[in-house]
BAFI-3210 file (N, C-alpha, C; in Angstrom, 3 decimals, decimal comma, padded with zeros to 6 digits):
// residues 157
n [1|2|3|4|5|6|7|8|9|10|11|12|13|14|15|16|17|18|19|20|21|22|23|24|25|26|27|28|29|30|31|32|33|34|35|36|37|38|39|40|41|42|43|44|45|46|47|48|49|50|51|52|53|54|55|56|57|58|59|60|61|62|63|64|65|66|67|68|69|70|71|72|73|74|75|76|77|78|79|80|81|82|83|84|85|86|87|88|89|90|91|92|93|94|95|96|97|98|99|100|101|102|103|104|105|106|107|108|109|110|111|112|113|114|115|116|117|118|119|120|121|122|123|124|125|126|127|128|129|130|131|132|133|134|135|136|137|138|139|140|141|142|143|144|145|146|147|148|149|150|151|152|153|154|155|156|157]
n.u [000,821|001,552|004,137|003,055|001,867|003,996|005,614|003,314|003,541|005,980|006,215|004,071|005,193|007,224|005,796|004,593|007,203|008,084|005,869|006,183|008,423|008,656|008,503|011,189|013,674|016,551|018,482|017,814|018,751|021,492|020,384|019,911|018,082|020,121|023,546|024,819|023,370|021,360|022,030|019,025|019,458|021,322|019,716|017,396|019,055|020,156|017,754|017,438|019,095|019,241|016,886|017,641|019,698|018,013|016,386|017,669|019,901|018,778|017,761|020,811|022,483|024,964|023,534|023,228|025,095|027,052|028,689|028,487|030,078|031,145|028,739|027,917|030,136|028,975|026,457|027,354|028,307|026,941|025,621|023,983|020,096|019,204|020,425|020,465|017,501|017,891|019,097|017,041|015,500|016,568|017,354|014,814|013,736|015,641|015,032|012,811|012,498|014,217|011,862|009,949|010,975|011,036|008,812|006,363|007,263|009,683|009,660|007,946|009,815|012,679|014,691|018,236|019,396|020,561|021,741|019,694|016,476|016,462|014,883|012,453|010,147|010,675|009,318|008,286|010,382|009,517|007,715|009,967|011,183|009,243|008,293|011,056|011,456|008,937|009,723|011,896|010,444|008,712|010,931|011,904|009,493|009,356|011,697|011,051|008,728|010,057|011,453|009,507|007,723|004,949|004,574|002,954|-000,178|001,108|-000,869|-003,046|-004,280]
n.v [-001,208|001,447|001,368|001,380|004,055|005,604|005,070|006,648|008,999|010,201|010,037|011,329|013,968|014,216|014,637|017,259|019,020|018,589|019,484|022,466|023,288|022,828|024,591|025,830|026,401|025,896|027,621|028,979|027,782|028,555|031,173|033,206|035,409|037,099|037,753|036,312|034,043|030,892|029,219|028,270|025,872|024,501|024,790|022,619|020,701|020,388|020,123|017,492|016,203|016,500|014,884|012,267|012,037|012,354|010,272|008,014|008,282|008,231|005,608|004,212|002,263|003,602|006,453|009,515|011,181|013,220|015,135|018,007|020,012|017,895|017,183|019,341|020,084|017,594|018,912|021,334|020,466|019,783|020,914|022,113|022,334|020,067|017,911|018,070|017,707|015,110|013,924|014,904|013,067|010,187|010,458|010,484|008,129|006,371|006,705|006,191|003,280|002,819|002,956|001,026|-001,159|-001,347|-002,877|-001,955|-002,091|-001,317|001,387|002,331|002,273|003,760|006,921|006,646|008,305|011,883|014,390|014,759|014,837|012,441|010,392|010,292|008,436|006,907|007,063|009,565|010,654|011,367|013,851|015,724|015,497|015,943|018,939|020,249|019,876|021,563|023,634|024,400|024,377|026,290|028,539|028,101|028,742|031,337|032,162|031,455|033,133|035,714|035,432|035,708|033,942|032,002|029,048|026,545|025,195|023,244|021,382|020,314|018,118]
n.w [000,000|001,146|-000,660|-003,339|-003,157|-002,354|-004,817|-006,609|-005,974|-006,370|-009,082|-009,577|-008,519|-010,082|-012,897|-012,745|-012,294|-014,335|-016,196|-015,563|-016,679|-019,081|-020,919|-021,099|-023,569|-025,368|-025,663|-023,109|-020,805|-019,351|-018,427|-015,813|-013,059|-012,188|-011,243|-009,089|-008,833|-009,527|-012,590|-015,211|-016,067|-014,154|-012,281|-013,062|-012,484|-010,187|-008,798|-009,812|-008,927|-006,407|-005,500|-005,967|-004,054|-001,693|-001,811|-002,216|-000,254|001,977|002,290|002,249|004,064|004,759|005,284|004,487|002,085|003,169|001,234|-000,193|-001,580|-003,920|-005,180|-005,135|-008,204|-009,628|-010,020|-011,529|-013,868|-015,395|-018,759|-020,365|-021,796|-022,428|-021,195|-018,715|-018,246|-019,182|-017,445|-014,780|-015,123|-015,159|-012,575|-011,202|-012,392|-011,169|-008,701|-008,138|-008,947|-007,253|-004,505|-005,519|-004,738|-001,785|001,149|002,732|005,101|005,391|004,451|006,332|008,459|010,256|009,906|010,074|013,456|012,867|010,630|008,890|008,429|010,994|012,780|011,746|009,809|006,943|004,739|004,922|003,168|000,695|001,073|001,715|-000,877|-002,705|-001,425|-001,682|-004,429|-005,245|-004,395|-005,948|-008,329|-008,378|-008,061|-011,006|-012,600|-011,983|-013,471|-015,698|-016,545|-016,440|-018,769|-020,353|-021,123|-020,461|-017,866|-017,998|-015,624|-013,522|-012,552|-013,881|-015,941]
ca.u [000,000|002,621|005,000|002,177|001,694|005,142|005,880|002,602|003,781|007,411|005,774|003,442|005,865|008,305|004,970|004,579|008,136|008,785|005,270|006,303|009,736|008,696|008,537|012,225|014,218|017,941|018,607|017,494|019,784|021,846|019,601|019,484|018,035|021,318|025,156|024,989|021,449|021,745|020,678|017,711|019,998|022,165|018,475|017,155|020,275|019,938|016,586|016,980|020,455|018,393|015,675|018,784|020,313|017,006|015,802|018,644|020,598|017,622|017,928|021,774|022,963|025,928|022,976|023,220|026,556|027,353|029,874|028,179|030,952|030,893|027,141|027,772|030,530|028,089|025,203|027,979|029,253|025,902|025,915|022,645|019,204|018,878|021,426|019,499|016,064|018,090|019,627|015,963|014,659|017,524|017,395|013,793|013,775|016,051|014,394|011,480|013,306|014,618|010,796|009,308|011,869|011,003|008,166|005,497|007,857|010,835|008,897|007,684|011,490|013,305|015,418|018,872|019,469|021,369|021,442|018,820|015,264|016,339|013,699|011,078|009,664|011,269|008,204|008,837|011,484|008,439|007,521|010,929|011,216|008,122|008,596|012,100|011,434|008,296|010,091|012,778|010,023|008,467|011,872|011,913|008,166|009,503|012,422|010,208|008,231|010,802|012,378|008,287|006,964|004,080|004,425|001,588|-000,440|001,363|-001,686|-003,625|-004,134]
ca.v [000,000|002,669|001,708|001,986|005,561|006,595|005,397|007,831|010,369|010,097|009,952|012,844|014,995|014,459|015,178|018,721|019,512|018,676|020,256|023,545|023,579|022,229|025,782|025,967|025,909|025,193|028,807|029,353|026,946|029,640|032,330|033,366|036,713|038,130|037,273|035,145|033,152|029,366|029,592|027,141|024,311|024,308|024,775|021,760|019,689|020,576|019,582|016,116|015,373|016,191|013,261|010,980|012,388|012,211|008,780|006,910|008,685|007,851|004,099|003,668|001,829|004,896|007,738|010,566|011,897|015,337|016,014|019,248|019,944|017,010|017,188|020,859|019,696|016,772|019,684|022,290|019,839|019,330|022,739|022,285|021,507|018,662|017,013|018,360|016,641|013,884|013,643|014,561|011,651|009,780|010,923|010,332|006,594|005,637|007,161|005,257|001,448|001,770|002,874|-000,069|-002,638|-001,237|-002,809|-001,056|-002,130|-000,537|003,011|003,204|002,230|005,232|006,937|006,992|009,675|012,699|016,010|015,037|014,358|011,600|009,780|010,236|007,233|006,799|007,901|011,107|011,565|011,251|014,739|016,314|015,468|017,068|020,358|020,584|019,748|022,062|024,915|024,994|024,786|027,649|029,213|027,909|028,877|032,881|032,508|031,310|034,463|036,678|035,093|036,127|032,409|030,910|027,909|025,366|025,295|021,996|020,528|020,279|017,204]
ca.w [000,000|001,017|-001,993|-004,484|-002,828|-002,693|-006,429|-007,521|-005,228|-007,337|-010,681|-010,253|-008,296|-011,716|-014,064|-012,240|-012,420|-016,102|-017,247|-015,785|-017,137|-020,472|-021,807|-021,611|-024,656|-025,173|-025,321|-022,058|-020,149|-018,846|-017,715|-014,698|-013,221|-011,384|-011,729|-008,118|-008,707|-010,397|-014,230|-015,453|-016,280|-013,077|-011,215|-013,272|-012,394|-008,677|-008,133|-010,220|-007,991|-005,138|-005,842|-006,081|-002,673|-000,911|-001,742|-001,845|001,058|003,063|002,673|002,017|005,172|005,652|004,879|003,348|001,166|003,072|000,434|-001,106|-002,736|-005,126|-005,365|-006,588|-008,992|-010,677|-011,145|-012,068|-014,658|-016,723|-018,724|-021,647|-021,281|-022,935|-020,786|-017,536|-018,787|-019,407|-015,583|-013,914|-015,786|-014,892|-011,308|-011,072|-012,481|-009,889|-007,122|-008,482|-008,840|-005,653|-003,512|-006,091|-004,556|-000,887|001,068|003,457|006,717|004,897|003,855|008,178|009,525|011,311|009,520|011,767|013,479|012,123|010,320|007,839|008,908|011,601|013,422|010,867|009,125|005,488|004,126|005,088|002,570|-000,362|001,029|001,542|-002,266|-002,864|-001,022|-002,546|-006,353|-005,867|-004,482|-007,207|-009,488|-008,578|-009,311|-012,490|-013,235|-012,326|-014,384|-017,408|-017,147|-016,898|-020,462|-021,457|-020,950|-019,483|-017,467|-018,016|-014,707|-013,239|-011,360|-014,736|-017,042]
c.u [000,859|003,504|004,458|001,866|002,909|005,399|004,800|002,968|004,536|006,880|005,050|004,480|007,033|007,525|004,780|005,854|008,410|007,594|005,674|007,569|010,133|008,265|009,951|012,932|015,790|018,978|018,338|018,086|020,491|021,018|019,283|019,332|019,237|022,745|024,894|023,707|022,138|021,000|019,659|018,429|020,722|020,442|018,299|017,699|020,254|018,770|016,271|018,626|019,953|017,273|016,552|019,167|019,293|016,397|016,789|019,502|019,579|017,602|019,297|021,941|023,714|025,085|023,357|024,899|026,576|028,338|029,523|028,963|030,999|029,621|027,419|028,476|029,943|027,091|025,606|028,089|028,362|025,824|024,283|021,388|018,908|019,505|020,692|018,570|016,664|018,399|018,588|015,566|015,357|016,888|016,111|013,464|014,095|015,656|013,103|011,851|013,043|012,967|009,892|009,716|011,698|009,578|007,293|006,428|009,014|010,436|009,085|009,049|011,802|014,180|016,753|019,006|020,727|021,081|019,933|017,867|015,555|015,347|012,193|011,056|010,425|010,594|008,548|009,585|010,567|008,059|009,060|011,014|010,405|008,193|009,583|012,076|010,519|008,734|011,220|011,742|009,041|009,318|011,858|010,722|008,796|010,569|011,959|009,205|009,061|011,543|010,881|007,911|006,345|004,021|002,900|001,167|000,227|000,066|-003,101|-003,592|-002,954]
c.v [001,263|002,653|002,205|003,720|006,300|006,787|006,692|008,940|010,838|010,711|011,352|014,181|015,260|015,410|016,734|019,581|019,704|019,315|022,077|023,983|023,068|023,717|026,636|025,523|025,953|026,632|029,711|028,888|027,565|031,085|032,172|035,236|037,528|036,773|035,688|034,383|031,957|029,977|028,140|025,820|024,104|024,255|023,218|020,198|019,515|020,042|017,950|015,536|015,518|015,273|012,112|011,062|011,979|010,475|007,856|007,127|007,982|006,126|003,448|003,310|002,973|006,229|008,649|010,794|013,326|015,508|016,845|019,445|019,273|017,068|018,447|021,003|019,149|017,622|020,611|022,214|019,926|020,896|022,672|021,730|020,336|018,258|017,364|018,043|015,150|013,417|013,818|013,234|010,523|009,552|010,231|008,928|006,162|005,707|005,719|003,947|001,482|002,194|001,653|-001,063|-002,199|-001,831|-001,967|-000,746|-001,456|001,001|003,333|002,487|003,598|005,326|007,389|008,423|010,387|013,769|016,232|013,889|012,874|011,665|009,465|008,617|007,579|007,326|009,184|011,676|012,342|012,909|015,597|016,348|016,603|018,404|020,997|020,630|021,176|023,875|025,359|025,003|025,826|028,706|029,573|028,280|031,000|033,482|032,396|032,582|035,461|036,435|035,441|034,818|032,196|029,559|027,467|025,381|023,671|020,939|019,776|018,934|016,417]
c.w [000,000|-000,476|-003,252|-004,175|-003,160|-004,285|-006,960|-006,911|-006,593|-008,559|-010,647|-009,636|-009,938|-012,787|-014,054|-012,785|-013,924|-016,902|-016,645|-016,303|-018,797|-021,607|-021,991|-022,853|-024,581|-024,671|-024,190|-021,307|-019,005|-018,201|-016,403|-014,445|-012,783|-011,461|-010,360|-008,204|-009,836|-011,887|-013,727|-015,410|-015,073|-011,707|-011,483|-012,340|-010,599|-008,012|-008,208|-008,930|-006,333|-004,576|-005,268|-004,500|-001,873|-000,427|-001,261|-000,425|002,010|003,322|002,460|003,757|006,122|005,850|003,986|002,908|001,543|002,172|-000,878|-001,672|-004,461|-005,645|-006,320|-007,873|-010,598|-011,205|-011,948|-013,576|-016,030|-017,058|-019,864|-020,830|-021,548|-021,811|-019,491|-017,287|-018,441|-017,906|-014,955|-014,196|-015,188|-013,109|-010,637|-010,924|-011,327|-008,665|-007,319|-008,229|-007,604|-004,416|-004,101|-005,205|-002,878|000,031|001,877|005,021|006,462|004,863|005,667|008,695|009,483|010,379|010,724|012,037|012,992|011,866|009,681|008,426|009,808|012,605|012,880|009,935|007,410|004,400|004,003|003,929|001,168|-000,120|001,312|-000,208|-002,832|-002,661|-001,436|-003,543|-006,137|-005,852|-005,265|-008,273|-009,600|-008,685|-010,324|-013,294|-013,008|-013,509|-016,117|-017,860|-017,109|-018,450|-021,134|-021,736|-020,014|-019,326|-017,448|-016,396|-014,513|-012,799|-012,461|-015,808|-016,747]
res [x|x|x|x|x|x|x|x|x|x|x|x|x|x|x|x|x|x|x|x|x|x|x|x|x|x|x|x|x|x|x|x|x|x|x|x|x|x|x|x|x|x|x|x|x|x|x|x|x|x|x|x|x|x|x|x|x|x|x|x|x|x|x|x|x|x|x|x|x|x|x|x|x|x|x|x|x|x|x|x|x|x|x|x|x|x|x|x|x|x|x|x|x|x|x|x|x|x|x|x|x|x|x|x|x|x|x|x|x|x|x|x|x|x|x|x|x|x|x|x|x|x|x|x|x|x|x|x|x|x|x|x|x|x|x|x|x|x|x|x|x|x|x|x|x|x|x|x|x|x|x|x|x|x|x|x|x]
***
């Protein structure tokens, strides 16, 4: 019951994200509104390496990977959009596999304790995901109207 929940969680939190960012074009990649702010493609890249971090950190035995650094490296590294699509998607899948292959007693185990959400049920992370993808993509929905694009209402069709 929970895994079938989390996977649709997964799936529609992705469908949201990629219909409001599906009015980017390749030429947009780079834009950002001010010199210190992430562009679109370094946003993109951040939110899909944050899926990956979230899920899997949450059930790797050692936890999470504090090494921001490298994390900021791997999203630094991807520079187009295409290739940023291609890594949410990416990102996304795997999140997906691995809550498929988890069962209901796995989702409610503790996560250990620590920096990042310890003591909460595993579940939990399904909305960390959530609240994180959605608040970079309301980023990404201001930066699409400032380039003079309307984002698709996400919650729609």
């Amino acid at each position: 019951m929970l895994r079938e929940l989390a996977v649709g969680q997964m799936t529609e939190i992705g469908k949201r994200f990629r219909k409001t960012i599906s009015v980017f074009e390749e030429g947009d990649a780079e834009f950002k509104p001010r010199e210190e702010m992430h562009s679109v493609v370094y946003t993109i890249t951040h939110a899909a390496e944050s899926i990956a971090w979230l899920i899997e950190g949450g059930f790797r035995p050692e936890g999470f990977d504090m090494d921001f650094e490298a994390h900021h490296r791997r999203v630094a590294a991807i520079t187009t959009l295409s290739d940023a699509l291609a890594h949410f998607d990416s990102c996304l899948a795997r999140a997906i596999t691995l809550l498929e292959s988890k069962s209901d007693e796995d989702l409610l185990a503790k996560i250990p304790d620590g920096p990042v959400m310890g003591g909460l049920p595993k579940f939990a992370l399904i909305e960390a995901v959530s609240d994180h993808t959605a608040s970079h993509r309301g980023t990404l929905g201001v930066y699409a109207r400032l380039l003079g694009k309307k984002p698709p209402m996400p919650y729609e069709g």
